[in-house]
DRENPAFI-567551 format. One line per field, with one value per residue (C-alpha): x, y, z; residue in three letters. Coordinates in Angstrom, 1 decimal. Layout:
<gutors>
px	[X	...]
py	[Y	...]
pz	[Z	...]
residu	[Ala	...]
</gutors>
This chain:
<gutors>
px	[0.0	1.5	2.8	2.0	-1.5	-3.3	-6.9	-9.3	-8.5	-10.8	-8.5	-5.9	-5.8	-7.4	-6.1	-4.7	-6.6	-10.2	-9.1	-8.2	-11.3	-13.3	-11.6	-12.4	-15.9	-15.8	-15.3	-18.4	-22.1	-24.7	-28.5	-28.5	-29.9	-27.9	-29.5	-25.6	-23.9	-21.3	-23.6	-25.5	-22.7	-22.0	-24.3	-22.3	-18.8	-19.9	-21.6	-18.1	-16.2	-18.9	-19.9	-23.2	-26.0	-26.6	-28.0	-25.8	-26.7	-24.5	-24.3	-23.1	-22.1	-21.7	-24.1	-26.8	-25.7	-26.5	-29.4	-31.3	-30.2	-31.7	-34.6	-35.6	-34.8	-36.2	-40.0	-41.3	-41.6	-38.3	-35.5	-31.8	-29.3	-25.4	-22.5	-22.4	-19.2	-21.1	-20.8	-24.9	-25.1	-22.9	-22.4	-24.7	-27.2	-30.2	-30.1	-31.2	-34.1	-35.1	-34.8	-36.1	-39.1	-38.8	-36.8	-35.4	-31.1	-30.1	-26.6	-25.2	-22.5	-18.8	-15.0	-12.8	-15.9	-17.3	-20.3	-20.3	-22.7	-23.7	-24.7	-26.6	-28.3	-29.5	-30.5	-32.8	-34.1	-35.3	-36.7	-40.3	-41.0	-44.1	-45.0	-47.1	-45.8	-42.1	-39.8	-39.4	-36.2	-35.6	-32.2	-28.8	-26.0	-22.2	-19.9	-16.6	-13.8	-15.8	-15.2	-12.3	-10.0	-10.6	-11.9	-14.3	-13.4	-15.4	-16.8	-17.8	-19.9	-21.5	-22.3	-23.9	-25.7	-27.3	-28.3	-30.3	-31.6	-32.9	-34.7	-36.0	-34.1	-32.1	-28.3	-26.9	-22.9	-21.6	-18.0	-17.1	-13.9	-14.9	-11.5	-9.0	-10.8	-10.7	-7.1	-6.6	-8.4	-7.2	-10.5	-12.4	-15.5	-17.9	-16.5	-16.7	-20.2	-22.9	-21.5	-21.5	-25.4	-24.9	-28.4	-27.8	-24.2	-23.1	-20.1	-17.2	-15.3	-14.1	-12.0	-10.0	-8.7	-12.6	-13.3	-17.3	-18.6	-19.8	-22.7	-25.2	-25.0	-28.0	-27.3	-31.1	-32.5	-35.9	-34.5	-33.6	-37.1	-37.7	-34.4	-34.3	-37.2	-35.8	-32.6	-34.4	-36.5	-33.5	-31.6	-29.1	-29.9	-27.2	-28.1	-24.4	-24.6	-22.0	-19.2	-19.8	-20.1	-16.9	-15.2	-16.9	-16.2	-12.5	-12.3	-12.4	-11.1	-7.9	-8.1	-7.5	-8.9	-7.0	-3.8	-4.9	-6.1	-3.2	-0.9	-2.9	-2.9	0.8	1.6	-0.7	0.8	4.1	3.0	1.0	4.6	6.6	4.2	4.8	8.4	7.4	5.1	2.0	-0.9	-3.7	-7.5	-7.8	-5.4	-4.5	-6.4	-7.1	-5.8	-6.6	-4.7	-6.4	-4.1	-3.7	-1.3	-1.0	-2.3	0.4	1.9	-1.6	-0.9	2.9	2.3	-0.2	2.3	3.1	0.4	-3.0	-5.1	-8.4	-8.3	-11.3	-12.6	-10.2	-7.5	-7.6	-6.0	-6.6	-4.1	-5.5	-3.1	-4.4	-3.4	-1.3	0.3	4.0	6.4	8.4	6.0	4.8	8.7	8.6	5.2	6.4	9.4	7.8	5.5	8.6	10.4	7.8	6.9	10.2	10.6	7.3	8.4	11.5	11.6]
py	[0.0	3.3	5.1	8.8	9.4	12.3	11.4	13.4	14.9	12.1	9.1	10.7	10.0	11.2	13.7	13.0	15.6	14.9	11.0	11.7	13.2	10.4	8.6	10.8	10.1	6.8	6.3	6.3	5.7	8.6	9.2	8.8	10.6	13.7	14.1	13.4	16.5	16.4	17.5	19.6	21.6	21.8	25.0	27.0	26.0	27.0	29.8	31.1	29.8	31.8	34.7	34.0	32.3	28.9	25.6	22.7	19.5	16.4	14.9	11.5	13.3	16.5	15.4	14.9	18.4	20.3	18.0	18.2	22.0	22.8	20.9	23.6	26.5	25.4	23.9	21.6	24.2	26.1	26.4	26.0	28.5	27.2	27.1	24.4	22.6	22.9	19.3	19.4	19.9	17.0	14.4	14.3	11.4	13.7	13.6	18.1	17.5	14.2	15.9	18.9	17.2	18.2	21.7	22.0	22.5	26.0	26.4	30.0	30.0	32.0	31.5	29.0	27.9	30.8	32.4	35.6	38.1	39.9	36.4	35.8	38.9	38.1	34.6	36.2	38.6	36.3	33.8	34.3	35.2	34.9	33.5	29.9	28.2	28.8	26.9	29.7	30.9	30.0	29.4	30.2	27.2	29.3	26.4	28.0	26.6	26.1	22.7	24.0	24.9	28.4	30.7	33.7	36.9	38.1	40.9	39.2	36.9	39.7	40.6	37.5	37.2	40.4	40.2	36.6	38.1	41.4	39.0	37.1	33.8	32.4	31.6	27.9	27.4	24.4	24.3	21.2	22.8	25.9	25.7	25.5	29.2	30.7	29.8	30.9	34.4	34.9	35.6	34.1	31.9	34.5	36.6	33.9	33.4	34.7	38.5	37.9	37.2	32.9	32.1	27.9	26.3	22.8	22.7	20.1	18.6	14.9	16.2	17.7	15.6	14.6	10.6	10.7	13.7	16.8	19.4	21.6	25.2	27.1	30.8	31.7	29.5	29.4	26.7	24.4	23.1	21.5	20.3	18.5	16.3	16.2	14.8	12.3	11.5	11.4	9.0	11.4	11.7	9.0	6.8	7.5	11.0	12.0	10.6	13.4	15.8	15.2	15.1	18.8	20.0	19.1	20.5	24.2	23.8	26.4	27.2	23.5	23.5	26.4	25.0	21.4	23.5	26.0	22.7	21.4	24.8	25.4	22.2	22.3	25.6	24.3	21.6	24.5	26.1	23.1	22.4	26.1	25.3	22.5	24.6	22.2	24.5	24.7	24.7	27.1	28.9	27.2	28.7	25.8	22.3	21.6	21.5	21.1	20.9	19.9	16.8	14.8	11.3	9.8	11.3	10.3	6.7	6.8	9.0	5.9	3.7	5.5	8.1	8.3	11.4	11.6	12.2	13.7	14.5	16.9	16.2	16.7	15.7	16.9	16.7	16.8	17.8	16.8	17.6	14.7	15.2	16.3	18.2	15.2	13.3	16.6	17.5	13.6	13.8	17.2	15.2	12.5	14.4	16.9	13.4	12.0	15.1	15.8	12.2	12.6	15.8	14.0	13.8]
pz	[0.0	-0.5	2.1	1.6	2.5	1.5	0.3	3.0	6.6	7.8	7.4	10.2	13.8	16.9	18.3	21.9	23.6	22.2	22.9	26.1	27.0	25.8	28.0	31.3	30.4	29.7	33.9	35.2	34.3	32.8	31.5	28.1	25.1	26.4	29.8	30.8	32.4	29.9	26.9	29.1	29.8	25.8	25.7	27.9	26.4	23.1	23.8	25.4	22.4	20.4	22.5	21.8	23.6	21.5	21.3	20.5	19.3	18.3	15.0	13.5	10.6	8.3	5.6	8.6	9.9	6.7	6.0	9.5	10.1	6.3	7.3	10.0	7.5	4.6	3.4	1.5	-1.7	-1.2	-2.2	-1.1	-2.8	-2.9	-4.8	-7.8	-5.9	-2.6	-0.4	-0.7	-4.2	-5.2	-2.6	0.4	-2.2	-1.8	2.0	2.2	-0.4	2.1	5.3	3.7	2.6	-1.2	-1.3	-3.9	-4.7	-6.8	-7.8	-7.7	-9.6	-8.6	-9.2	-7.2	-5.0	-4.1	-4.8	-6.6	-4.7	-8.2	-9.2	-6.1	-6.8	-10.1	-9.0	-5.8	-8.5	-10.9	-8.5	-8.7	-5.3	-4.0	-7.6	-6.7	-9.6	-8.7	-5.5	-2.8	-2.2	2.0	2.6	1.5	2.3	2.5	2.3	4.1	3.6	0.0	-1.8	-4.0	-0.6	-1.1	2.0	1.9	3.6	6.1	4.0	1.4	3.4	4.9	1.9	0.8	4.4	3.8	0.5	1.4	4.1	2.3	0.3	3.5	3.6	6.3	5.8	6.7	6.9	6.1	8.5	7.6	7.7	9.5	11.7	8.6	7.4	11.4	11.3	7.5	8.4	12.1	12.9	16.4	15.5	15.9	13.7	11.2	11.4	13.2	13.1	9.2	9.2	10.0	11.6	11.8	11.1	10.5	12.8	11.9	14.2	12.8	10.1	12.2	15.0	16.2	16.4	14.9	15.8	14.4	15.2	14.7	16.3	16.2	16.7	17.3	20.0	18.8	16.3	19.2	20.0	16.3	15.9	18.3	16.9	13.5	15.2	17.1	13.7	11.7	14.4	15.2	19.1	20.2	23.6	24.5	23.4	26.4	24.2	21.8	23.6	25.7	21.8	21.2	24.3	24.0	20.2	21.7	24.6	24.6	20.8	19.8	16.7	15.7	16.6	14.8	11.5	11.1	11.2	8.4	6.2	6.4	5.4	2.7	2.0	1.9	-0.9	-2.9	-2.8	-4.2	-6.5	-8.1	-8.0	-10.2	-13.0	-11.7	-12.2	-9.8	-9.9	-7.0	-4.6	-1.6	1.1	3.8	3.6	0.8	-3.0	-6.1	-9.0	-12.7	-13.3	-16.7	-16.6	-16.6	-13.8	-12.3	-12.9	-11.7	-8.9	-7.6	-6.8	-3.8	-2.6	-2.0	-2.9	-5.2	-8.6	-10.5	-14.1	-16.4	-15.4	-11.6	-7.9	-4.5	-1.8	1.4	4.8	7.9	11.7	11.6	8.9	9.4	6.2	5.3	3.9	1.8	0.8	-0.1	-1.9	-4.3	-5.0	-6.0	-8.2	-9.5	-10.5	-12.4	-14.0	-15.5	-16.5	-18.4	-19.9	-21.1	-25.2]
residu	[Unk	Unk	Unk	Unk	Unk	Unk	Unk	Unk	Unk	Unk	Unk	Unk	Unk	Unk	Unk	Unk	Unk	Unk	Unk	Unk	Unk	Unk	Unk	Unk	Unk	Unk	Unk	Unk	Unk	Unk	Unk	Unk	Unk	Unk	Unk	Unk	Unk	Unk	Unk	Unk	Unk	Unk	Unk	Unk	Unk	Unk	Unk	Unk	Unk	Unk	Unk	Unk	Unk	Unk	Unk	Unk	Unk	Unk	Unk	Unk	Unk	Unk	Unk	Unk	Unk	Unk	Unk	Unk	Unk	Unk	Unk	Unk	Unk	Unk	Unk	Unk	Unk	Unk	Unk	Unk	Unk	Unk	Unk	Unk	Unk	Unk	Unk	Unk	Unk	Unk	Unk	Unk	Unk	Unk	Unk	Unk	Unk	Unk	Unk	Unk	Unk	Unk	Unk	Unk	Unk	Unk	Unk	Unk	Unk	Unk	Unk	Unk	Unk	Unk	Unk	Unk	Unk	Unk	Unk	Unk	Unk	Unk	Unk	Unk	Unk	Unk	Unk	Unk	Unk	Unk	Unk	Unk	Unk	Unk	Unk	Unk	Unk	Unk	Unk	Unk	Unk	Unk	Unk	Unk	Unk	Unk	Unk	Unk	Unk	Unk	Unk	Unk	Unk	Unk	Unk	Unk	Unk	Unk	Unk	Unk	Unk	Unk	Unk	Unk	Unk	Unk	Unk	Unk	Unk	Unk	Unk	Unk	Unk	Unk	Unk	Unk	Unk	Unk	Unk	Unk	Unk	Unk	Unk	Unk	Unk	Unk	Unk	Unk	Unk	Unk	Unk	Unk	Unk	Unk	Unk	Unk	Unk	Unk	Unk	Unk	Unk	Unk	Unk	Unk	Unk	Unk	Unk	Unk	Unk	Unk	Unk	Unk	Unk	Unk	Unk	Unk	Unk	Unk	Unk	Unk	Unk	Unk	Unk	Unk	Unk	Unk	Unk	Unk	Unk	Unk	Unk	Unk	Unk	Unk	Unk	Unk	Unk	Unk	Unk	Unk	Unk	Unk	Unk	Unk	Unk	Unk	Unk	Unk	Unk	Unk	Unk	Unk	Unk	Unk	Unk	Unk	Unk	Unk	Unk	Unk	Unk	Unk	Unk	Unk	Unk	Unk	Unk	Unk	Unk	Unk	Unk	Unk	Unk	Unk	Unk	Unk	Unk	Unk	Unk	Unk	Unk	Unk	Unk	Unk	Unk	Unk	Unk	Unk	Unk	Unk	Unk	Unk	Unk	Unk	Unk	Unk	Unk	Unk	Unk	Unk	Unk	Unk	Unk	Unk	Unk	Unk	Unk	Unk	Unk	Unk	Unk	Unk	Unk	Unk	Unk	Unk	Unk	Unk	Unk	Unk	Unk	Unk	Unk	Unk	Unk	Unk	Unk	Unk	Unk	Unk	Unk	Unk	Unk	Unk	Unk	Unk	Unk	Unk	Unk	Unk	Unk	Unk	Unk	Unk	Unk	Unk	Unk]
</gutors>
């Protein structure tokens, strides 16, 4: 098997401190269905990691955090606005339009992942509001990091927030990623999303150092009540829910998913870099941890023998760093790829 692994952020470890608090909890018995003190307590530790008063609930999984939190944003005969690439659009199987009852998926189009707020504009505009015989624009789903590694600055999704909501819809967040774009920006968690207009955000926490846990954060409490029956209906309220929590509760605790993220962006930062040095052209700057990038297929095919990444239509790879990851086996990695490449370039 080769030994360079760089296919997703969820194939890394643990990390110590989120497994270590698993393990405090694992001491003792407690109620289930998070009646345990440890996910009663999640409120309060995120609403001082947020500095906002929220509602925290525990997820399986990022496609049932978008899906569930979507559900409570968006009905039957609406309609959820996102980028082309966005996780929702393209690989969650349907799950938003099932939870959702029906609503219905509209790309927004932008460059390198990111919706363009002209665009968004014009697609608002020309929605039919109000119009029976069209799908109701409800909510608008801001993937950040977006699905090409890129990040949005905090103005601009301010502006997108406010031009949904001039238009009456509701703004979801996919942060999936959410720590890789905090640490990108420098910004604190608030800043990143409910000061920019986030009412409801899908909160990841596995793919970066978490076990099996992500979560829903609802910035406006009034959402807790329903989704907590969704959750339950969707068979996302786990019977040993205090083993999420303590994972959640660990994941902020003293900035640790900054300091797991900004690990993972310089080294994917570092590979962007060699990969220049190497005239490999990428699909998107390298924003996060992730690197999209243009390689012949043949250097696809020899590259294979000893990495793992994802390849995709046209023509492209991904490279994904993790926390975990360390800068030898990215200096190895772009001189694998620099070596192959000039032996393909060879007459």
């Amino acid at each position: 098997m080769p030994s360079l692994d760089f296919r997703s952020d969820n194939v890394g470890a643990v990390a110590p401190q989120i497994m270590s608090a698993v393990m405090r909890v694992n001491a003792d018995t407690a109620d289930g269905y998070g009646r345990d003190p440890f996910t009663k307590s999640l409120a309060h530790i995120y609403a001082q990691a947020f500095d906002a008063d929220v509602a925290v609930f525990p997820v399986a999984t990022g496609t049932a955090a978008n899906a569930v939190a979507l559900s409570v944003l968006t009905p039957p005969y609406g309609a959820v606005l996102c980028h082309p690439t966005a996780h929702i659009n393209v690989s969650e199987c349907g799950a938003p339009e099932f939870f959702t009852g029906g609503a219905k998926i509209v790309p927004v189009p932008g460059p390198d992942g990111r919706i363009d707020p002209s665009e968004l504009r014009r697609a608002l505009d020309r929605a039919g509001m109000g119009q029976p015989h069209r799908v109701q624009p409800a909510a608008l789903s801001l993937t950040q990091p977006t699905d090409l590694g890129t990040v949005y600055a905090l103005d601009v999704l301010a502006e997108l927030c406010a031009i949904a909501k001039d238009h009456g819809l509701r703004i979801h967040m996919d942060g999936a990623r959410l720590a890789n774009a905090v640490a990108a920006l420098g910004c604190s968690l608030a800043d990143a999303t409910w000061r920019c207009g986030v009412d409801i955000l899908s909160f990841g926490v596995t793919k970066n150092g978490g076990m099996n846990a992500d979560a829903i954060i609802a910035f406006d409490r009034r959402f807790g009540v329903p989704l907590a029956f969704r959750l339950r209906r969707a068979g996302q309220t786990f019977s040993k829910m205090r083993y999420a929590a303590a994972q959640l509760a660990a994941y902020v605790e003293n900035d640790l998913y900054r300091h797991l993220a900004s690990h993972a962006n310089a080294l994917s930062a570092r590979l962007a870099g060699r990969l220049a040095d190497t005239d490999i052209p990428l699909v998107a700057p390298v924003e996060a941890n992730e690197v999209f990038a243009y390689m012949p297929p043949p250097v696809v095919r020899s590259l294979e023998s000893v990495a793992l990444f994802h390849r995709y239509p046209d023509d492209v790879v991904r490279f994904v760093c993790r926390w975990d990851s360390c800068a030898a086996d990215v200096d190895l990695l772009a001189h694998v790829i620099a070596q192959r490449g000039s032996a393909e370039a060879s007459p």
